[in-house]
C-alpha positions as CSV (number, residue, x, y, z in Angstrom):
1,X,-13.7,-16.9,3.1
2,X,-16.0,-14.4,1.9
3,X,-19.4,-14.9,2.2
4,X,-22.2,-11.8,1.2
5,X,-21.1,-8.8,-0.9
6,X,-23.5,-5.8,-1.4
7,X,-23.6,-2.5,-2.8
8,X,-26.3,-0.2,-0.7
9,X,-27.2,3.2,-2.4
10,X,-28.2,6.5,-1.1
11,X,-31.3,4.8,0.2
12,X,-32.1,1.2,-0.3
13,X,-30.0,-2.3,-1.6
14,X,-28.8,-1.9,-5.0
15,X,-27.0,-4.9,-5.3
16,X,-26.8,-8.6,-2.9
17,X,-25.2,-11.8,-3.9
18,X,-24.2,-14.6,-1.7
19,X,-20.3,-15.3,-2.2
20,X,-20.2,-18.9,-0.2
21,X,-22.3,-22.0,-0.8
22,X,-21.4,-24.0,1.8
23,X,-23.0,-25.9,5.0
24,X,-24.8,-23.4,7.0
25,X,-24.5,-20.3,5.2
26,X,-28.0,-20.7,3.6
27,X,-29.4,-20.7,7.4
28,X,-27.0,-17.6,8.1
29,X,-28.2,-16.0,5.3
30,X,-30.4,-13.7,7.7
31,X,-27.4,-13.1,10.6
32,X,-25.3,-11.6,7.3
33,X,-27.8,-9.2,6.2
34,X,-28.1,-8.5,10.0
35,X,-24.0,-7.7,10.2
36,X,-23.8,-5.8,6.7
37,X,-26.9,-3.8,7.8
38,X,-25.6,-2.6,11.0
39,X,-22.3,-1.7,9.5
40,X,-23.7,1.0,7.6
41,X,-23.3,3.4,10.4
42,X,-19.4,3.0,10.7
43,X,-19.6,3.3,7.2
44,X,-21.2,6.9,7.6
45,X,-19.0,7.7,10.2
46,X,-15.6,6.7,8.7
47,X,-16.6,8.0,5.5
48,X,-16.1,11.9,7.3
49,X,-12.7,10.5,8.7
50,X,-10.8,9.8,5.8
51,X,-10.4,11.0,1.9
52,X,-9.9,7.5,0.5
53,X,-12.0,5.3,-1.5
54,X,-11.1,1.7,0.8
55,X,-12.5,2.0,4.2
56,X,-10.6,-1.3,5.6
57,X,-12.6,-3.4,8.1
58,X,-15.7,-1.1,9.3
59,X,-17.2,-3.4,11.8
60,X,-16.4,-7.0,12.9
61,X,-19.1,-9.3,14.5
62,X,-17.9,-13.0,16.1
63,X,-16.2,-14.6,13.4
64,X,-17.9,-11.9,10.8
65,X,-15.5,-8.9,8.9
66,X,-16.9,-6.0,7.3
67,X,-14.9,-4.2,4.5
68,X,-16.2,-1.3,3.1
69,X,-15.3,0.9,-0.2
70,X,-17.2,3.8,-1.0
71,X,-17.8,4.8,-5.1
72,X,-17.6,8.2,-5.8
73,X,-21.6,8.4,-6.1
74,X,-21.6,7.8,-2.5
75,X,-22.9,4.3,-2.8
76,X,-21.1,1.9,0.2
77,X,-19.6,-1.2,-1.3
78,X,-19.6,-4.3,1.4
79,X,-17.9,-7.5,2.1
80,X,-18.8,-10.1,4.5
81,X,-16.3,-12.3,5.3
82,X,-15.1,-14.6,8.4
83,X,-12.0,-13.3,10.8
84,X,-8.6,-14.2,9.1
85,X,-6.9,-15.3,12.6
86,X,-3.6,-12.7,13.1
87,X,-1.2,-15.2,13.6
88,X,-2.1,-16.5,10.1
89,X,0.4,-14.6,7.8
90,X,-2.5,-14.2,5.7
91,X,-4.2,-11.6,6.9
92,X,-1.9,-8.9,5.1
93,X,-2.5,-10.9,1.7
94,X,-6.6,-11.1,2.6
95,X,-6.3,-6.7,2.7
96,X,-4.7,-7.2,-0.3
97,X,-7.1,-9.3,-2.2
98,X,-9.8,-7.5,-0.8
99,X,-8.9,-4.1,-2.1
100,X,-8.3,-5.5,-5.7
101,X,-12.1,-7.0,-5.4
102,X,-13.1,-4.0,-4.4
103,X,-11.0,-1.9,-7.6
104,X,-12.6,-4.0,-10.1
105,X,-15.7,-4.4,-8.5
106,X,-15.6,-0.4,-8.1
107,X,-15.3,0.1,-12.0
108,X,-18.2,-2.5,-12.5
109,X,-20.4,-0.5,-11.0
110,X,-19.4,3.1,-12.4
111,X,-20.1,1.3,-15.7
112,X,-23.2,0.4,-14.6
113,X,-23.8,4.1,-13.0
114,X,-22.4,6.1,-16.1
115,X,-25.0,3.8,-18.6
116,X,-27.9,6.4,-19.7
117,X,-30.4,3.5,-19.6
118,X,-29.8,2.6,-15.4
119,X,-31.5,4.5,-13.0
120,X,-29.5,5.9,-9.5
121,X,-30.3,3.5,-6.9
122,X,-32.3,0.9,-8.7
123,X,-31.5,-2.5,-8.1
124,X,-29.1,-3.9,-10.7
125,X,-30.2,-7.3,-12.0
126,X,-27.8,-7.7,-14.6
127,X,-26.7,-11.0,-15.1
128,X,-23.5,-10.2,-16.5
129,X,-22.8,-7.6,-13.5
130,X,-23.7,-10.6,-11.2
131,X,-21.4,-12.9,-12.9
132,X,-18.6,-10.3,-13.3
133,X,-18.2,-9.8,-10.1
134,X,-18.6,-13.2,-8.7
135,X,-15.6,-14.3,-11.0
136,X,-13.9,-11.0,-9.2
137,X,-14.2,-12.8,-6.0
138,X,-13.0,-16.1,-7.4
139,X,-10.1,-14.0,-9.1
140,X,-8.9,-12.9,-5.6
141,X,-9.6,-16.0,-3.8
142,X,-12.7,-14.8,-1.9
């Protein structure tokens, strides 16, 4: 279901990692950065809307889904994902998942913020931060 996650700081990528191997997605790999990049600006503008952390879908794109969870730094937190159809019955369960992904992801990444030794918006290439929050999306089933 999900396929890109990224965490975009105050002015450049932080953080990108491919969520789905299957058929195709490597030659999609450029329409997702495409989807997640335009996103951004809903992201801006319904960060001034509401208080909350969880932005819900930002932007949707064909078949594409954008979540969107802002850290307390300001840094956007982003899922890709294809359109849960909404006769489903899963689509309440996929808001679900995807705001748990997004809690423990959150508290991944203030650990990685708060450490004395990482720089604000420097790309994180932790391999335990990579692998943490790939098994967060196989937790939830994304």
């Amino acid at each position: 279901m999900a396929l890109a996650f990224a965490v975009v700081g105050a002015k450049e990528l932080v953080y990108e990692c491919r969520l789905s191997a299957g058929s195709g997605v490597q030659d999609q790999a450029h329409v997702h950065q495409f989807v997640m990049h335009s996103a951004l600006d809903m992201v801006e503008e319904r960060m001034w809307q509401t208080s909350g952390m969880y932005l819900r879908v930002v932007d949707e794109f064909n078949d594409f889904q954008v979540h969107a969870w802002v850290a307390a730094n300001g840094a956007k937190l982003l899922l890709l994902h294809k359109t849960i159809a909404e006769d489903s019955g899963r689509r309440g369960r996929v808001e679900e998942y995807v705001r748990g992904f997004f809690e423990e992801v959150n508290d991944l990444y203030t650990k990685v913020a708060l450490n004395p030794f990482y720089e604000l918006d420097q790309p994180i290439d932790s391999e335990v931060f990579d692998a943490r929050v790939r098994s967060c999306a196989t937790k939830y089933g994304l």
